[in-house]
C-alpha positions as CSV (number, residue, x, y, z in Angstrom):
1,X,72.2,63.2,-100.6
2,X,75.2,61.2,-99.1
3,X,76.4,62.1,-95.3
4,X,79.3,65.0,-96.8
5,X,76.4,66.7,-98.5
6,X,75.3,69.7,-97.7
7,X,71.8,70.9,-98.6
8,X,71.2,73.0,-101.5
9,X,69.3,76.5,-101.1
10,X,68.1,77.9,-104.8
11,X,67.3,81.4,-105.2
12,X,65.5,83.6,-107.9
13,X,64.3,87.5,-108.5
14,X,61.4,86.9,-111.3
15,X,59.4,90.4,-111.6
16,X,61.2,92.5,-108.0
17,X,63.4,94.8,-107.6
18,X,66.0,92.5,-105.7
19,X,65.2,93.9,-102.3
20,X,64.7,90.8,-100.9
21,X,68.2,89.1,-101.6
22,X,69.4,92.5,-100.1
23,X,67.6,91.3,-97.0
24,X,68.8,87.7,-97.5
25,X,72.9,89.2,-97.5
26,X,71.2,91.5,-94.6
27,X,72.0,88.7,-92.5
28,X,75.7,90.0,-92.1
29,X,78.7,87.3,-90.8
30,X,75.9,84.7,-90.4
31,X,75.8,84.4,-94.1
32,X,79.2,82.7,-93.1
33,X,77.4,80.2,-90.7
34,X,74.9,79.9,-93.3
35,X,77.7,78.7,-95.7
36,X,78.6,76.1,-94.1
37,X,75.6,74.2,-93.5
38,X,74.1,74.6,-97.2
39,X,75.8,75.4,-100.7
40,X,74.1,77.5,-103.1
41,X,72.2,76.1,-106.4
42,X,71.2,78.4,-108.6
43,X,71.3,82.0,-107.4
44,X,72.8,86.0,-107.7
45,X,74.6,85.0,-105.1
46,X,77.1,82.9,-106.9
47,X,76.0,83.7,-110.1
48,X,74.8,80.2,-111.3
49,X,71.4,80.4,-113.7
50,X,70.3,76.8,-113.2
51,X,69.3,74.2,-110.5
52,X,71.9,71.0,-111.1
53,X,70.9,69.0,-108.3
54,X,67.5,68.8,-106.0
55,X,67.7,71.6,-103.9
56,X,66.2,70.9,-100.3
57,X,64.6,74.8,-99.9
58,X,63.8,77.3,-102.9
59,X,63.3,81.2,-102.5
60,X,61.3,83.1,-105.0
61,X,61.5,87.0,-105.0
62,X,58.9,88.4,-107.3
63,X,55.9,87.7,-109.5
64,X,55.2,86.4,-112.5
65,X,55.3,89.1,-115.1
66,X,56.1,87.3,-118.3
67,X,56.6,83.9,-119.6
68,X,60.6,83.7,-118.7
69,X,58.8,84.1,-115.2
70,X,56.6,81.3,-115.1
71,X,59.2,79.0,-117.1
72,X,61.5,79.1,-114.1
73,X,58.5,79.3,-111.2
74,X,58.0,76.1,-112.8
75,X,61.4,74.7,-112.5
76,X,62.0,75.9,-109.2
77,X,58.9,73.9,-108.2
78,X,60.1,70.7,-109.9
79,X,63.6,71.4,-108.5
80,X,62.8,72.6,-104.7
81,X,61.7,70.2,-101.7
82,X,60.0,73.1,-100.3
83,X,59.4,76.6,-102.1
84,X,59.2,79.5,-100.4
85,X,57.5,83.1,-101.6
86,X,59.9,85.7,-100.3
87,X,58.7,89.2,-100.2
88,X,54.9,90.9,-101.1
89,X,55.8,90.5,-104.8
90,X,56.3,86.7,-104.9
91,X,52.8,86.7,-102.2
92,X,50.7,89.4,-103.9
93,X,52.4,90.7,-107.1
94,X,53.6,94.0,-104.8
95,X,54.1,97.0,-106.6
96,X,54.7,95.3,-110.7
97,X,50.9,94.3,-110.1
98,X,49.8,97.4,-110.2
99,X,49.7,97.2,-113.8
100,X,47.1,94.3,-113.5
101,X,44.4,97.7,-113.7
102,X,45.4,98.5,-116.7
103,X,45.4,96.8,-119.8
104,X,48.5,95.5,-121.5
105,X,48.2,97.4,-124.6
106,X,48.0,100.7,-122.8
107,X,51.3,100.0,-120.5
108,X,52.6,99.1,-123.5
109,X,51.6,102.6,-125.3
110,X,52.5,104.4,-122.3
111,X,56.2,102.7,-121.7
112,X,56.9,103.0,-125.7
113,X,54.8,105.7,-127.3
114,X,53.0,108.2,-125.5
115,X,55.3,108.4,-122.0
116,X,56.0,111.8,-121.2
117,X,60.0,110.9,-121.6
118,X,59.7,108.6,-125.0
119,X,61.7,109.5,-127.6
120,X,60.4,107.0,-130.1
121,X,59.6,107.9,-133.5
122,X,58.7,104.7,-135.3
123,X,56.3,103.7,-133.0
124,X,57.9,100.7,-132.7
125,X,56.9,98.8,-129.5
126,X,59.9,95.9,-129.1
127,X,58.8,92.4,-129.8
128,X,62.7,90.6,-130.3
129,X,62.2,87.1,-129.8
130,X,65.0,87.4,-127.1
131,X,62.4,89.7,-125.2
132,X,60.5,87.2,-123.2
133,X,56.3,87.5,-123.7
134,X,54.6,89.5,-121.2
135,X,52.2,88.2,-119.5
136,X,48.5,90.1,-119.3
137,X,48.7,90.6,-116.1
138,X,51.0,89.9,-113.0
139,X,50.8,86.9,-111.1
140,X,52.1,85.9,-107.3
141,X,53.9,82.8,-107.2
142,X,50.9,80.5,-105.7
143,X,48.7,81.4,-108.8
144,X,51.1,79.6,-110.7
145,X,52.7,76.9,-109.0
146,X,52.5,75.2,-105.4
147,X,54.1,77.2,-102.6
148,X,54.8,76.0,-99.1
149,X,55.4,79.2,-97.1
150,X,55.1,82.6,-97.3
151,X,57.6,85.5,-95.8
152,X,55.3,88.8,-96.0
153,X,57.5,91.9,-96.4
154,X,59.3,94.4,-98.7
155,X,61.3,93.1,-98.0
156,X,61.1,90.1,-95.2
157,X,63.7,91.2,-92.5
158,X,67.0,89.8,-92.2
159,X,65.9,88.0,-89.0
160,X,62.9,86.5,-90.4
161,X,64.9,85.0,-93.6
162,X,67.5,83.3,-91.1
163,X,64.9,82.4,-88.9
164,X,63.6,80.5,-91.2
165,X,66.1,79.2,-93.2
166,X,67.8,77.6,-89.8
167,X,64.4,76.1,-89.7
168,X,63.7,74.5,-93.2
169,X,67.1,73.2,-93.3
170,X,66.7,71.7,-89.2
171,X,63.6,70.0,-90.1
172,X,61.7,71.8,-87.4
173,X,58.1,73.9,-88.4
174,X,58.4,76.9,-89.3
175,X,56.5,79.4,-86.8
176,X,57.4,82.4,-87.0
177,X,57.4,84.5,-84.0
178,X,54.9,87.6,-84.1
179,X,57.8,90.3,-84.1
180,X,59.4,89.0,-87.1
181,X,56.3,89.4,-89.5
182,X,54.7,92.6,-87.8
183,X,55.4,95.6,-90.1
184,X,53.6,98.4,-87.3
């Protein structure tokens, strides 16, 4: 990176609900500050779907659910300096996990055949190839790939993202002060 550069911040929502960027734009005007010191790689944010350039910090929102998942975990990882697991879904698997008691094929009879709502007379459970291959179970981002912190929360606060972004992108440790990870 030459002296004009600005770091690149990378963001993704793999199986979430998107809470967590909501936090992330939580941050109010200091998503102002925040864009001047970095530019955005691949994110919602602007809208871009892939990493051009090494990006110095990576966040992941969400789990891995299916193979579309772990395809860009995996990229992410190649692509970030230092990956980051925002939110209980990207640390645990959060709420999607709760699938991971119940086998696949019965989700799948329950979401396509025998749901109380399903109107679905062929029986047809979808399997386009566009339709990416779910996975057997859910899986947090460390299962899958290397991750170098984690933000606990659904979602993080807006003061612990920023607090920790400022950090990454200084150089300085992250340490986290008590009040920004304590959900009481």
């Amino acid at each position: 990176m030459s002296g004009n550069e600005k770091p690149k911040i990378a963001t993704t929502s793999l199986c979430g609900c998107f809470g967590c960027h909501m936090s992330l734009l939580d941050i109010d005007l200091r998503i102002l500050d925040l864009a001047e010191i970095v530019e955005f790689s691949r994110s919602p944010i602007n809208d871009l779907k892939t990493i051009e350039d090494r990006a110095a910090v990576g966040l992941i929102e969400g789990g891995c659910a299916n193979e579309e998942n772990v395809e860009v975990l995996r990229e992410f990882r190649r692509q970030c300096d230092v990956l980051v697991s925002v939110g209980d879904c990207a640390i645990s698997g959060g709420i999607p996990a709760l699938r991971n008691t119940i086998p696949l094929s019965e989700c799948l009879d329950e979401a396509y055949r025998n749901g109380p709502s399903t109107v679905n007379e062929s029986g047809d459970i979808p399997n386009d190839p566009e339709i990416p291959l779910l996975l057997n179970k859910v899986y947090p981002a460390h299962e899958v790939v290397k991750i170098d912190y984690h933000l606990p929360g659904c979602p993080p606060p807006a003061d612990t993202l920023w607090t920790a972004l400022v950090a990454l992108l200084s150089g300085k440790p992250l340490d986290l002060p008590y009040k920004l990870l304590k959900y009481d």
